[in-house]
C-alpha positions, 0 to 999 in steps of 0.5 A, a space after each residue: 576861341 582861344 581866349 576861351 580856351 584859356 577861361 575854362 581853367 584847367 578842369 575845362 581844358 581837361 574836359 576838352 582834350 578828353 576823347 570819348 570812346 571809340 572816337 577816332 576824332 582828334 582835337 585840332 591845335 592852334 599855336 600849340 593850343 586846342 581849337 573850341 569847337 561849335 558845341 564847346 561854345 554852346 555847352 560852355 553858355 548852357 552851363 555859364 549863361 551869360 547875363 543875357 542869355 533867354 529861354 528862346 536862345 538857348 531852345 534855338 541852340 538846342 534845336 540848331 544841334 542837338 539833331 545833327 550830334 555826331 558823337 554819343 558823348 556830345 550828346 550826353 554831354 549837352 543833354 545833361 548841361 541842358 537839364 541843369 541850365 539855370 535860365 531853363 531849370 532854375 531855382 525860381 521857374 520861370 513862367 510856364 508859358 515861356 517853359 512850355 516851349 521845351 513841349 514844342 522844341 523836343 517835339 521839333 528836335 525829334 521830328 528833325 532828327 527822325 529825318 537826319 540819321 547818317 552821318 551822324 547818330 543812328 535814329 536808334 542810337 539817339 534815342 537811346 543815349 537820350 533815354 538813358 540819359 533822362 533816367 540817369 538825370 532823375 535817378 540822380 535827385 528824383 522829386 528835384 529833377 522830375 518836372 525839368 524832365 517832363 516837357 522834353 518826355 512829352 515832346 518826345 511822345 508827341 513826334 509818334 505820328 512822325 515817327 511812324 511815317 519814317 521809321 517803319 517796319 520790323 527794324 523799328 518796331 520792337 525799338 520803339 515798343 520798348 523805348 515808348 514803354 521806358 519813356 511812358 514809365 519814367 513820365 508817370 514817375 517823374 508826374 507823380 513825383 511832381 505832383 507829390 512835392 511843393 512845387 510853385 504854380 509855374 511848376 505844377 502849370 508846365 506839368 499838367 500841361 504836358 501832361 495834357 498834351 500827351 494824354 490819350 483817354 482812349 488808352 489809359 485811365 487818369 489813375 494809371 498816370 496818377 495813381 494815388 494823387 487825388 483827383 479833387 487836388 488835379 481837378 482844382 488845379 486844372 480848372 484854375 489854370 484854364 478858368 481862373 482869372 489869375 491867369 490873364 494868359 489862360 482862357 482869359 487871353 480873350 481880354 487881349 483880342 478885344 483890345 485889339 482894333 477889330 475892325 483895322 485891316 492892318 493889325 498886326 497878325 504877329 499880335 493876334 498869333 502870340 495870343 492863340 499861340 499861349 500854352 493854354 489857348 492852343 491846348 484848350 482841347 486838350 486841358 479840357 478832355 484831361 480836366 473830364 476825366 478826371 471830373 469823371 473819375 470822382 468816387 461815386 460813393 456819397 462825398 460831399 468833398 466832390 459834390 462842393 469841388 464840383 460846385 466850386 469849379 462850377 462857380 468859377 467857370 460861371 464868373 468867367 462867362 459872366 465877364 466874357 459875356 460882359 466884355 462881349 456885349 460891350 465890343 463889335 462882336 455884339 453882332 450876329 456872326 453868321 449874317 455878315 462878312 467878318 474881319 480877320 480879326 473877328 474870325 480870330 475871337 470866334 474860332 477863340 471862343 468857339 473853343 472856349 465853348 467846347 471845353 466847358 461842355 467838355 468840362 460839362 460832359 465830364 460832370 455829368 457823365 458820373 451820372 450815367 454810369 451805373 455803381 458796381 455790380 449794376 446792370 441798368 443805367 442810372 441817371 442818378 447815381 449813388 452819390 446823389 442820393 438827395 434829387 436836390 443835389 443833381 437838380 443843384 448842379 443841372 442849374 448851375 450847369 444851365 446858367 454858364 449854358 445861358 450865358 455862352 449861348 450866343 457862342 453856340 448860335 455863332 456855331 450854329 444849332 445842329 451837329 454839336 453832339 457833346 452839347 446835345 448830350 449835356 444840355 438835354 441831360 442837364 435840362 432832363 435832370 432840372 425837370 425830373 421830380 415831383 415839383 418842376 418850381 426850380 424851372 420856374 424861378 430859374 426862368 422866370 428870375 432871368 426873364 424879369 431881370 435880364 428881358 421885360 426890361 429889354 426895348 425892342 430895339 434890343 431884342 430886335 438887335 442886340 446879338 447877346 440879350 437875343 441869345 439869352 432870350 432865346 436859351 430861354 424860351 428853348 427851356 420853355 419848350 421842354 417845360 411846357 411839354 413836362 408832366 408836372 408843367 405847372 399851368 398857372 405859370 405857362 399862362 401867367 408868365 410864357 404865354 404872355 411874354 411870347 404872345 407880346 412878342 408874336 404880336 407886338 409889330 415892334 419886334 422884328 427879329 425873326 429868331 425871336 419871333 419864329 422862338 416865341 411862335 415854337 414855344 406858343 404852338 407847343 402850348 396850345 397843341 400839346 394838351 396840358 394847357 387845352 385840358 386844363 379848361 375851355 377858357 383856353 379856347 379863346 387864345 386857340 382861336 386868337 392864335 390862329 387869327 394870328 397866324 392866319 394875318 402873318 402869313 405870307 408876309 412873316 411865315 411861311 405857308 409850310 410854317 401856317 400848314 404845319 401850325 395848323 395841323 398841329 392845333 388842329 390834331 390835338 383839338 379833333 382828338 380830343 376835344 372839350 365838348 360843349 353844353 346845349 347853349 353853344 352853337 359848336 358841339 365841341 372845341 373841334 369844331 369851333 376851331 374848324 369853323 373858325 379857319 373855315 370862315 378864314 380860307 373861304 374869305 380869302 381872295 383868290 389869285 393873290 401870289 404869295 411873295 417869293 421870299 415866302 416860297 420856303 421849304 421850312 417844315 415848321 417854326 425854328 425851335 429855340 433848343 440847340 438841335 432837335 426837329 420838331 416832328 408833326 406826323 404830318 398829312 400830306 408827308 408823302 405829297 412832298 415827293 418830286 411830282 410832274 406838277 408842283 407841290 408848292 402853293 401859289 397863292 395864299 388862298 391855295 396855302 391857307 386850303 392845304 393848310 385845312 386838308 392836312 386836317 382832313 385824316 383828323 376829323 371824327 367820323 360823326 362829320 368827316 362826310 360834311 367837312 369833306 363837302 365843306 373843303 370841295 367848296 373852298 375848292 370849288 370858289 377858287 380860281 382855275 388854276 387853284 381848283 387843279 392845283 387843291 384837287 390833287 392835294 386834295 386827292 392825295 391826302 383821300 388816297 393815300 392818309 387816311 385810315 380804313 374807315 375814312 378812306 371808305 367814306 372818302 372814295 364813295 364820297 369822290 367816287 360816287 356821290 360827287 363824281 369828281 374825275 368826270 368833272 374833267 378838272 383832274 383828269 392828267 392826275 388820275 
């Protein structure tokens, strides 16, 4: 120590033999010479790094002292000796992903030193010294000084949550108020200045992540922390840093995870928590709600400037997906995460991916959200704002939007399809704006391209198997689903390239997977009951009835009986509503009835008493839909027979399934029939076993009694009532 002593010359000596103010402290001697002490050492090494002296070491003195201070002046002067340290705060920064690191110490030296007061500094004196000491610090050389001051500003703000829990009360309160509101002040200056001047990549990197660590868009607006700086200059940067494959430390981070030996027990959890732990990686949400408001913040005004920003952040995020899905398919983890049990390794990647997702749709949201937002002095709501004047710039961006969903769809299946609300809102919007105009050909060259390249050319094996090429057929077929069902649906092309590809898939014994089928099965009801298709012409007809064939020999075996009823009703509904009426050479009236006769034939030559396998007793309302999250409704007949009854309400057999199926039809039939139906369906009662006949009846009774419209229901009680006389029968009596 004393070997020191004598190193520090005589300007080191002095500086140690000086008393600060009001101390009553006194230096200790040593064979007539002063004894360094601890913090002698430390300010000593801050000031004069040794040539091995890091990053890591000097923030693990700094967290080892700086709570435990017990003299203002110590602490202002290792403070300033920290800020001018030339390992920390040199002249070439070192890589923001080790400078970062003075967010997370100043945020652990505030919550440490929140629950150390006495005996050494007052909570309220540290504080303050600190404080002043930041402002001196870059009052001193402000476009210099700035950027060394931010991370310890945002590790400060973010030990709030703390704070509130130990310093609570009257005594804090004012406190606190203003030194918050001195050290918010002086983190807006030293961001705008950082911002302003030249500063290396590594530099701007550490200043925007701290400063999405501490913003807040619930309280303050991205001007009011950057005034002037333009929002395309921090939107840039903001997706390069997160996107940008410049950046392996970034979102790209993933690339290490798959190095890793995902399927060993014993790797290293060291390995995996350096790479969630980087900067980017951990922030993720946070760079994403930064990068939003500000994408949000874009001039609403016509700017072809923001329009080409957008677009070029928007090619870039695509480029990222493109290879993420690349290096995805190629790895272990081309496998359905929610059907088996997963490593730890695995669990690792998905929750890295699943946050990956979140800030594009964040990112997605921010875009889009512009859109929505009416210009001044507008009162109604705008899903085109004045920027986008041309519709083909707002279709522009909803596809290229639309192509980075396609590729991270096998995240969003990995999450699962319902509760997601950000990605409910930007995909319906986006898939909203795609579709809305005069023409929907866009759509169609966009699907279509996809299915020609990316799925004809797929084996079975792959649409049966492979987790990511299922994922891109099933994004696609959930924009089939919105596109069948447009105004401007163009019919050629449902009939020339949906129905074929879904129907191959529906039939063909080859594909297995049932997300696959049961998503072909959606898309091809909503084609045959939505009426563009069956107005189109009668010819139609034909893949009605071949469907309902379909159908009716896939179940119970790949549907089930809630899925048929509910198909059923749904062809049914739309055929008896409006049928296509036929010349005197056909033996049908109309489409209507040629659909009724044919699942008449159908139910009536099934044997009764065959149990429907118990894998098939299912409660599944309809066919999966291959959207995100929607519930696809059909005003359903026999709804109100699903309350909980004394008898069960679910079919046996598949002759009990198939007949429920035909009286959910019943409230549909015109008026003109309805009495010769109603005797048509008592008979596939009657043929039934026993046990059926007790169990359709009261289905039965339930759809007369409690579905029908008035002049229906007339006719069907005189029809049970009187003309058939059904209680007296004695099959029903417990019901009624």
């Amino acid at each position: 120590m004393s070997n020191l002593y004598n190193q520090l010359g005589p300007q080191g000596r002095a500086l140690l033999n000086r008393q600060p103010p009001g101390s009553n402290q006194t230096v200790v001697y040593e064979n007539d010479n002063p004894v360094p002490q601890d913090l002698d050492f430390l300010v000593n090494e801050l000031r004069s790094p040794y040539p091995d002296t890091t990053i890591q070491k000097i923030m693990g003195f700094m967290y080892h002292y700086l709570p435990f201070i017990k003299l203002e002046y110590n602490l202002r002067i290792v403070l300033s000796s920290f800020l001018n340290n030339s390992v920390t705060f040199g002249v070439v920064a070192p890589p923001f992903e080790e400078s970062y690191q003075i967010v997370e110490l100043f945020r652990a030296v505030a919550e440490k030193k929140l629950k150390v007061s006495q005996p050494t500094l007052s909570i309220k004196t540290w504080y303050s010294v600190v404080t002043r000491e930041l402002v001196n610090f870059v009052a001193y050389n402000p476009f210099q000084n700035s950027w060394k001051v931010i991370p310890v500003i945002a590790g400060l703000m973010l030990a709030k949550s703390i704070r509130y829990e130990v310093c609570s009360g009257v005594e804090y309160g004012w406190f606190f108020r203003e030194t918050d509101e001195k050290l918010h002040r002086l983190f807006v200056e030293c961001l705008r200045n950082s911002l302003t001047g030249y500063q290396s990549k590594d530099v701007v990197n550490l200043v925007l992540m701290s400063y999405a660590v501490v913003f807040n868009r619930e309280d303050a607006s991205v001007k009011s922390y950057t005034g002037n700086v333009a929002p395309e200059f921090m939107i840039s940067k903001l997706v390069e840093l997160i996107f940008s494959s410049e950046y392996p430390l970034s979102a790209n981070a993933y690339r290490e995870l798959l190095k890793l030996d995902i399927h060993s027990t014993d790797v290293e959890e060291a390995q995996v928590q350096k790479i969630l732990l980087l900067p980017v990686v951990r922030n993720l949400n946070k760079l994403s709600f930064l990068l939003e408001a500000y994408l949000a913040s874009l001039p609403r005004t016509s700017s072809l400037k923001s329009l080409k920003l957008v677009e070029a952040g928007l090619d870039t995020v695509l480029s990222f997906n493109k290879e993420l899905f690349q290096r995805v398919s190629g790895s272990v983890l081309n496998r359905d995460p929610l059907s088996c049990a997963q490593t730890p390794l695995e669990s690792h990647c998905w929750f890295f991916l699943k946050n990956v997702l979140f800030t594009e749709v964040i990112m997605f949201q921010g875009i889009l959200s512009r859109l929505l937002v009416p210009p001044p002095r507008k009162q109604s709501l705008h899903f085109f704002s004045r920027q986008f004047d041309d519709t083909a710039e707002c279709k522009k961006l909803s596809f290229m939007i639309l192509y980075n969903l396609f590729y991270t769809n096998f995240i969003l299946l990995s999450v699962g399809q319902g509760g997601f609300d950000n990605y409910n809102f930007v995909y319906y919007l986006t898939v909203e704006l795609a579709l809305n105009s005069p023409d929907v050909e866009p759509m169609e060259a966009f699907t279509s391209s996809i299915v020609t390249h990316d799925l004809n050319c797929c084996l079975p094996e792959m649409l049966n198997a492979d987790y990511l090429v299922i994922s891109k057929a099933l994004f696609i077929l959930g924009l089939w689903e919105s596109y069948v069902q447009h105004k401007s649906a163009n019919v050629r092309f449902i009939k020339e390239i949906i129905y074929p590809f879904c129907w191959k898939i529906v039939t063909n014994r080859q594909f297995t997977n049932p997300e696959m089928v049961e998503g072909c099965h959606s898309v091809l009801l909503i084609c045959l009951s939505n009426g563009t298709w069956l107005n189109s012409s009668s010819t139609s007809i034909k893949e009605t009835l071949e469907y309902v064939g379909v159908l009716d020999s896939q179940f119970p075996q790949l549907i089930s009986s809630q899925q048929l009823s509910i198909a059923i009703e749904s062809i049914g509904k739309r055929l008896l509503s409006s049928p296509i009426q036929y010349d005197n050479t056909s033996i049908h009236a109309n489409s209507g009835e040629e659909v009724l006769d044919f699942y008449y034939f159908r139910c009536s030559n099934t044997t009764p008493g065959i149990m429907i396998p118990q894998t098939s007793l299912t409660t599944l309302e309809s066919f999966p839909s291959a959207r995100p999250d929607i519930e696809i409704t059909s005003p359903s007949a026999v709804g109100p027979i699903q309350y909980q009854m004394a008898d069960r309400v679910i079919p046996e057999t598949t002759r009990e399934a198939k007949i429920v199926a035909f009286i959910r039809l019943v409230p549909y039939i015109p008026l003109s029939t309805f009495e010769r139906w109603l005797n048509k369906v008592l008979s596939l009662v009657q043929h039934s076993n026993r046990a059926e006949q007790e169990y359709l009846l009261k289905m039965y009774w339930r759809v007369l009694s409690e579905n029908l419209d008035s002049n229906r229901s007339d006719l069907a009680m005189r029809w049970w009532y009187e003309r058939k006389r059904i209680p007296e029968t004695g099959l029903i009596k417990s019901m009624i």
